[in-house]
N, C-alpha and C positions, 0 to 999 in steps of 0.2 A: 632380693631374689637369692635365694641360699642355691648354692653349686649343687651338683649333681648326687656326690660322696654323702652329704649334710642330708640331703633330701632323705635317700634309700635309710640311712642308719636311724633315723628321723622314725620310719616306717618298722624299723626292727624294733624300735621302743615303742612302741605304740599297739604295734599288733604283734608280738610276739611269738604267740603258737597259731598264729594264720598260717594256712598254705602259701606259701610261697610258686613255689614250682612243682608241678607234675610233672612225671614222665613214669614210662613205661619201665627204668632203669632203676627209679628213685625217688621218694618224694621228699621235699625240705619243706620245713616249718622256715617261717623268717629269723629262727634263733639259730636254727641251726645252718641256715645259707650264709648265717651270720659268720657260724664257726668255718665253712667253709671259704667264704672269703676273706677269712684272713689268714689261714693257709695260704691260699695262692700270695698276697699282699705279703707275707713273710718270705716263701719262698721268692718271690719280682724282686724285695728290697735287698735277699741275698744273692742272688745268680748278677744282679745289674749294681750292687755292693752300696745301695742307696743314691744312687744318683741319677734317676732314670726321668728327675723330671724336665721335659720339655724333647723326652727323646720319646720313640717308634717304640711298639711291643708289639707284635704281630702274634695273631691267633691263629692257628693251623690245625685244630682240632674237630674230627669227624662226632664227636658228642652234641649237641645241642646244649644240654646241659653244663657242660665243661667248660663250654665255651661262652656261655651266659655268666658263667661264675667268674670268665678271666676276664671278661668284658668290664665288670665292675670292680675288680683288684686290682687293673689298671689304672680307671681314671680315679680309685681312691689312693692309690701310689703315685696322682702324679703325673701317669706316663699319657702316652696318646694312642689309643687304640688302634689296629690297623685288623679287622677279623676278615680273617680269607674265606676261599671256597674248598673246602677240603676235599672236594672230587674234580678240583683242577690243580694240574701239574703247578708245583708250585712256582718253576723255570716260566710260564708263561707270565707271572705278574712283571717282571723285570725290575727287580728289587734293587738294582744298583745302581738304577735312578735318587732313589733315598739315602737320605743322611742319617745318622745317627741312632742307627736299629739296637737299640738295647737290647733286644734277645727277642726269641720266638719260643712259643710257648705251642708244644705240639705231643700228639699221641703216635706219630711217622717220625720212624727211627732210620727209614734209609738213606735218607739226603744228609745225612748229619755232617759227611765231609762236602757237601755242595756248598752250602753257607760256610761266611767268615765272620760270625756272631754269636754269641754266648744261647745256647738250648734247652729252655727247661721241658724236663717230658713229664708229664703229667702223671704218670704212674708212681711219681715220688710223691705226688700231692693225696694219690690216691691209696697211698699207704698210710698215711698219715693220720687221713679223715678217721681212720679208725683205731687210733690211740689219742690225739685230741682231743679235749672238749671245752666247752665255753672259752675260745679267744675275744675276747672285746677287739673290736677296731675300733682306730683310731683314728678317723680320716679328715680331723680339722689342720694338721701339718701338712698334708703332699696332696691334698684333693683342689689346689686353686690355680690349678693350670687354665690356657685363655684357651687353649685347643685339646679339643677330647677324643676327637676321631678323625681317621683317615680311611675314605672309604675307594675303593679300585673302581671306579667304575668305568663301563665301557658300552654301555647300550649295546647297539649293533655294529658297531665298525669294527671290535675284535682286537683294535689297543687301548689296554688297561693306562685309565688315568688318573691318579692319585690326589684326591679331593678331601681338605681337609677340612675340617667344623671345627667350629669356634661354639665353647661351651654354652655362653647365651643365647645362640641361636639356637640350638637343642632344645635348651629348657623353653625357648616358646612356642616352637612347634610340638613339644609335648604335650607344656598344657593344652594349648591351642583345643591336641584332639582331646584331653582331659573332659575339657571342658565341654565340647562338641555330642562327644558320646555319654554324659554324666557319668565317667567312671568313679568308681569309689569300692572300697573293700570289698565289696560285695561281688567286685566285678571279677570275669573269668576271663581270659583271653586266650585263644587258641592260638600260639603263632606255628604256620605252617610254611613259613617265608625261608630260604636261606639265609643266615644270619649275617651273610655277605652283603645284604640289598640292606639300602639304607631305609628300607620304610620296617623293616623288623625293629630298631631304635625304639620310636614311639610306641612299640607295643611290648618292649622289654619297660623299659624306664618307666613308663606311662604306668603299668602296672605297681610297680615297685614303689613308686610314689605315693601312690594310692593306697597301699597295701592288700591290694587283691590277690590272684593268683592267673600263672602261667601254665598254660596247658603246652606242654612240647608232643610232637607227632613224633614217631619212629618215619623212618624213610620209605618204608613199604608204605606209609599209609601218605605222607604230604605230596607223595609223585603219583597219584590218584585222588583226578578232581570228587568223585563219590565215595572215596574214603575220609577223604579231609571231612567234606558237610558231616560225614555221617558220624565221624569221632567228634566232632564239635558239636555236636547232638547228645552222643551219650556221653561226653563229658562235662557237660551242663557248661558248654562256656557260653558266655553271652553276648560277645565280639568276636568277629571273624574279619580278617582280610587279606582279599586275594585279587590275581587279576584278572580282568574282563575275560582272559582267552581261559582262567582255571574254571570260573565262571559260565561258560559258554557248554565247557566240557563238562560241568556237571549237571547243565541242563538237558543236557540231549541222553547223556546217562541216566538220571535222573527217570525221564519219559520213559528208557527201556527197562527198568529195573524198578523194584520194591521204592516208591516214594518215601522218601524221608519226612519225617514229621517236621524236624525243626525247631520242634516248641521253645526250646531254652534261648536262641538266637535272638537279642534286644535289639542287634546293629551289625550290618552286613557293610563294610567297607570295602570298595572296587577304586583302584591305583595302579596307575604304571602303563597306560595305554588308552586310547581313546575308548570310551564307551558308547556302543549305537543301542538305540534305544527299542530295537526288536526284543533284547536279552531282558531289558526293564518290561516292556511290557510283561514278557513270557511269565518271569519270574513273579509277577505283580496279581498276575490271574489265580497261581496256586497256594499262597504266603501273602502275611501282611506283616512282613520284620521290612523296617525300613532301610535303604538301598539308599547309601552316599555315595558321593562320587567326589575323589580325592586326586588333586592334582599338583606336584611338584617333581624337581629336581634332586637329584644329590648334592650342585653348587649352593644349592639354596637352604640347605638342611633337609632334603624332604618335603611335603603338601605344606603350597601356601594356599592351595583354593579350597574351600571345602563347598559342596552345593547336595542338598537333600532333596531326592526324589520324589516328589511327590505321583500319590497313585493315579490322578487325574490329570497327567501330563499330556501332554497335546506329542502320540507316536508318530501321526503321521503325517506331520508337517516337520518333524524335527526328528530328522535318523540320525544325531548324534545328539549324545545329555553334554548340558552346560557343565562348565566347570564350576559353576558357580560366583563365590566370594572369595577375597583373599581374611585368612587371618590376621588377629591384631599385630601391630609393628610391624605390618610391611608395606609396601605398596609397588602401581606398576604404571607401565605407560607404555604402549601400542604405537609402532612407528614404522616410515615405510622404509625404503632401502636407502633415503636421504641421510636419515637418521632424525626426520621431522615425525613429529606425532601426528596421527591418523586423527578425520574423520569420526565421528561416534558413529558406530555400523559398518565403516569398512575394516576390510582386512590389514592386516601389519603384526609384522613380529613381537610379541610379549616380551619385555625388559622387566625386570622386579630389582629393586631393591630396597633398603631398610636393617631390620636387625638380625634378616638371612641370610645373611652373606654369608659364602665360605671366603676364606682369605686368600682362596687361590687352588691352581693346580702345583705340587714339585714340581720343579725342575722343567716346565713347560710354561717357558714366556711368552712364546708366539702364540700357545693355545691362550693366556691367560689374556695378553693383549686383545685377541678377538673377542673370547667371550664375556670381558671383562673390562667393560666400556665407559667410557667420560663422556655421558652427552649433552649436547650445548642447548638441547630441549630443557633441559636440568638443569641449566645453570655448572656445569660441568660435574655432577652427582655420579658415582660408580653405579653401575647398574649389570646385572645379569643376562646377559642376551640371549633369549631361552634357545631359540632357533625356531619354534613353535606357533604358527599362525595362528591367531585370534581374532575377535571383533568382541564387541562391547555392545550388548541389548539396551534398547530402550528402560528395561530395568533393573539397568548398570550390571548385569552380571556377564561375567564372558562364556562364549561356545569359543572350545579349541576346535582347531581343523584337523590337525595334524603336521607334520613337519612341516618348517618352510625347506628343508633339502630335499624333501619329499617330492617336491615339486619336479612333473614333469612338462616339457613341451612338445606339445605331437599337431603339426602343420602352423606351429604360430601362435597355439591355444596354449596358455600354462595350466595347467589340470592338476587335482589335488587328489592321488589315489584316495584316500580313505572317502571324499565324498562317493565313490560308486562303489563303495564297497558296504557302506551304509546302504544306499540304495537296494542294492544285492540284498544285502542281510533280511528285509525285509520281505522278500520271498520266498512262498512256503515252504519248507523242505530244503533249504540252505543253512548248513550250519555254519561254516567257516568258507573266505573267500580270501583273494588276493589279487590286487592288481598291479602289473607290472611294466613298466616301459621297457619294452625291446628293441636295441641296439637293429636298425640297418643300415647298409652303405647312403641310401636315401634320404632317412631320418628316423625313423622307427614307429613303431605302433603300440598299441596298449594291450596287453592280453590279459583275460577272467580268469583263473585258476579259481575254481569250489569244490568243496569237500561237503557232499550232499548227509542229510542226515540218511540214519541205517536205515537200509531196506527202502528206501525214499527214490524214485529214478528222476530225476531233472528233465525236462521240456528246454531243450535249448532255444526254441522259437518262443515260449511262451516266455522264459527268462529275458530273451531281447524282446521283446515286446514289453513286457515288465520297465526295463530298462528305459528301451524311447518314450515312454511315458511321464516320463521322471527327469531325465537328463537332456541338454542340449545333445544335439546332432555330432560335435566335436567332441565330447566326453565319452561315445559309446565305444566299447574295446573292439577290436577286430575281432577279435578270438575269446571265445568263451572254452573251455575245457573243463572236462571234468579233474581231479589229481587226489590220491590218496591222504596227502595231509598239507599243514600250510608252517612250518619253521618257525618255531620263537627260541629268541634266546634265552638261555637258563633263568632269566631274571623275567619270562612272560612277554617280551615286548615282539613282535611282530617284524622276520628280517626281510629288508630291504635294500638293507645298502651293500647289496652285493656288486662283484665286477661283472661288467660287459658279456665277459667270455661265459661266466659262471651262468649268466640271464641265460645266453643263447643257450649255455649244454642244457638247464632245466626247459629252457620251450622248446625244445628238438621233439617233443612228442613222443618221450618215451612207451615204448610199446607197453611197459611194467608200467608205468601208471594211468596209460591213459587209453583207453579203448576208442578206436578208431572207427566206427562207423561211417557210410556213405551220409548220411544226416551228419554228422560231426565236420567231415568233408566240406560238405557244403557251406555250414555258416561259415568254415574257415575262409573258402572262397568267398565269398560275398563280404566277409568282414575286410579281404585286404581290396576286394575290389573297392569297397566306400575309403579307405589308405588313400588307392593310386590315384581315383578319379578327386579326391575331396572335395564327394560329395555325397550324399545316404543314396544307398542301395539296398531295397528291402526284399523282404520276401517275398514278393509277387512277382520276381526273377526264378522263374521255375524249374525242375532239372529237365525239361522238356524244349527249354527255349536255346536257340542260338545265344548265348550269349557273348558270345564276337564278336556280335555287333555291335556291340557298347563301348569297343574299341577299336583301334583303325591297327590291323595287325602289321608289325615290324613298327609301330611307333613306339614313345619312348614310354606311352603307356602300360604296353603289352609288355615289352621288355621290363617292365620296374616289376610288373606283375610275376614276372615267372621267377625274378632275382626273389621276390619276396618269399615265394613258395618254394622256391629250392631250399631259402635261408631258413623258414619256419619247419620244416618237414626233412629238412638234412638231406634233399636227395637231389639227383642231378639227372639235365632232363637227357634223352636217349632222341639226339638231335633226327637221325637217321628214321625213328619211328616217331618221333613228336613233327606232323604236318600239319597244316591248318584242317585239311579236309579232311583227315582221320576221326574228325571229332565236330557230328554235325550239328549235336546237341551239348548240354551243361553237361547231361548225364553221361554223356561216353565221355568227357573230360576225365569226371570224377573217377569215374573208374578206372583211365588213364594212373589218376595220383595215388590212388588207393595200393594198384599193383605197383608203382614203382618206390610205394612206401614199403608195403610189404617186402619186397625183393632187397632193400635197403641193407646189411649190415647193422646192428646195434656196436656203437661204437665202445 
């Protein structure tokens, strides 16, 4: 297996005046990315005076381009890549975690006295390119480093964790997808990913290897899901990938605007978040480019599952797509909180290891100890602890669930938001949804947040109803609401792990997002009424009925009930005018809550 350096330069003799790389800025021939990466290689071996290998080079550059070129002058110098996010503050990565930063390689000239490490700015490199020409590289001297990247990653919890790859595990999850997608010269790939996330790799390298070409997006067009499709269209690339929620947004885009043809798209890859299979269908009815579903970590290098869509999947017994298979060299094992391996069919946390391993997080031993496990199922084998509930089908392949922290428990029931969010999804006129366990003194409930498609009005009765058809009695949320959008972190994944405080201030029913009608009113009621009583309470509770009967007033029922409603609705009751007999019906309640929402302060 030749290193990474061997592979590219491999591809520069071979295809010579192939496309390399497109972009809006530039386009290279592989001779000429050739000349440009050894510029940068020149300048890393002077700025860090040739001794850079086994140390950090961090990328800081808002180019796409630029920073594709330093990504490769890197690990053929040697050093080990660290490529940031150039639209975040660089102070948030917490750099002085890390050892041995060789230099930063960036186009931001203002932080220059922030850092205490040598800075190359790339406008020396960009001077250059144009008196230069044909430098040969050389990359059988400093390209056999055992680690090639360090990637920050942080999902959703908002601390950056420094994850580093080891070079063999790259090159198999390269070819893996090499292999997967039959790339070869011919091929185009569109990457519209930050070059921060580590699933942009396989479709830098992956290319490179092959000697195909790189389509880069300008930022106006990869931060619009219908400009992405539509430039990977006229730019004849034949791989796209992106994730489920960019996916989601270009379908519903998509419906209101000029349909995109598509034609050139060989292979649609979706990664980075669970996939419910309303999107497969949708997509399935207007296109026959086929739909993978890629599953991995950044500990692991990136997808070790790869699983192919097929067009006569079974939607409506399965609201979430398998993961599929694992690729060659690696393998996994499903086990419960004992740290025994599961049942074939039951649930248990995903463990993987083999030749994916990262070697670890910096300077985080206690992370590395947890996720980074000896188990005695194994014979004591290192294993990856994904956090990730799974099961294993009858035809070996696995369905994720989604997080095991994911998990919530509401009256004794452990419940896995994404399974009724899949559910949701599956209702017409729902684009995007979220569900969330809400902090009370008592214990908390579950609330619906959907983001309807345009011009589409949601049936909140027909939605629960939708629901109880589908779901156990203890999985249905109290609270359905409408909201204008639903939070993904810059890398697409879907936030969750927010704090208590932050649940409550977004369910306070913001007036700005959430239109409060007397119907809206109601399910909220009836939703915490099925909370307090635990037990279903449906709509055949009319606004017409007493419903104080269904409680024995001043017990601790009633009381949870009003703590729930002051808590969900931010308001406090007006003890002097809230009597029992002010309110002989549901419907002079509601309208009770309504005004005293209304009257409310927004805080």
């Amino acid at each position: 297996m030749k290193d990474i350096g061997a592979r590219i330069i491999q591809s520069i003799n071979n295809y010579p005046v192939n496309t390399a790389i497109i972009s809006s800025k530039l386009t290279l021939s592989y001779t000429e990315m050739n000349n440009y990466i050894g510029l940068y290689v020149e300048k890393i071996n002077e700025i860090c005076h040739n001794q850079i290998r086994n140390n950090y080079v961090l990328i800081y550059i808002s180019s796409p381009l630029e920073a594709i070129i330093a990504q490769i002058a890197i690990i053929i110098s040697g050093g080990i890549c660290i490529p940031l996010d150039r639209e975040t503050p660089l102070a948030y990565y917490s750099l002085e975690h890390i050892k041995d930063i060789a230099c930063i390689i960036t186009d931001d000239y203002e932080f220059l006295e922030q850092v205490d490490f040598p800075v190359l700015r790339i406008i020396e490199i960009e001077k250059s390119i144009l008196t230069q020409k044909n430098m040969n590289v050389n990359c059988a001297v400093n390209s056999l480093s055992e680690n090639v990247y360090c990637i920050m990653t942080s999902g959703t919890t908002g601390t950056p964790k420094a994850v580093v790859l080891k070079q063999e595990a790259v090159i198999n999850q390269v070819d893996a997808k090499i292999a997967l997608l039959d790339m070869n010269y011919n091929s185009r790939v569109c990457l519209c990913m930050n070059l921060s996330f580590v699933a942009s790799i396989w479709q830098v390298l992956g290319t490179f290897f092959v000697g195909g070409s790189l389509v880069l997006l300008d930022d106006q067009v990869r931060h619009n899901p219908y400009n992405i499709f539509e430039k990977a269209n006229e730019s004849a690339s034949s791989i796209l990938c992106v994730a489920p929620s960019v996916f989601r947004a270009f379908l519903l885009m998509n419906k209101s605007s000029r349909k995109i043809s598509l034609d050139n798209l060989l292979n649609i890859v979706l990664t980075g978040e669970l996939l419910f299979s309303d999107l497969v269908k949708e997509f399935y009815e207007e296109y026959n480019i086929p739909l993978i579903n890629a599953y991995g970590q950044t500990e692991c290098s990136d997808d070790t599952f790869h699983y192919i869509i097929p067009r006569q999947f079974d939607y409506i017994n399965n609201p979430i797509i398998p993961i599929g298979y694992p690729i060659p060299n690696i393998d996994f094992i499903i086990i419960d909180e004992s740290g025994n391996e599961v049942e074939r069919g039951a649930k248990g946390e995903l463990c993987i290891f083999g030749q994916c391993l990262s070697p670890g997080y910096i300077q985080n031993n206690e992370r590395n100890q947890k996720m980074f496990r000896s188990l005695h199922a194994l014979s004591g084998a290192s294993v990856f602890c994904t956090g990730d509930l799974v099961s294993q089908l009858n035809n070996d392949m696995l369905i994720c669930y989604g997080r095991k922290d994911n998990k919530v428990k509401i009256n004794g029931y452990r419940i896995e938001p994404e399974s009724i969010e899949a559910s949701s999804l599956n209702f017409k006129g729902i684009h995007d949804v979220l569900v969330l366990k809400i902090e009370t003194p008592t214990d908390g409930y579950l609330h619906l947040q959907y983001v309807p498609e345009k011009g589409v009005e949601i049936d909140a009765r027909e939605l629960r109803k939708h629901l109880f058809e589908r779901l156990p009695p203890y999985m249905m949320p109290a609270i359905i609401t409408k909201t204008r959008d639903i939070k993904y972190s810059n890398n697409g994944k879907k936030i969750r792990n927010i704090s208590v405080l932050m649940e409550m201030k977004a369910d306070k029913m913001d007036k700005r997002d959430t239109v409060i009608t007397k119907e809206v009113m109601y399910q909220l009621v009836l939703g915490l009424l099925r909370k307090v009583l635990k037990r279903t309470v449906d709509s055949s509770l009319s606004m017409d009925d007493d419903f104080f009967v269904v409680l024995s007033v001043n017990s601790l029922e009633f009381v949870s009930l009003i703590v729930e409603i002051e808590t969900v609705l931010n308001i406090e009751f007006d003890l002097d005018k809230f009597v029992m007999h002010a309110f002989p019906t549901l419907s002079k309640f509601l309208d009770y809550l309504l005004e005293a929402y209304e009257n409310t302060p927004e805080e």
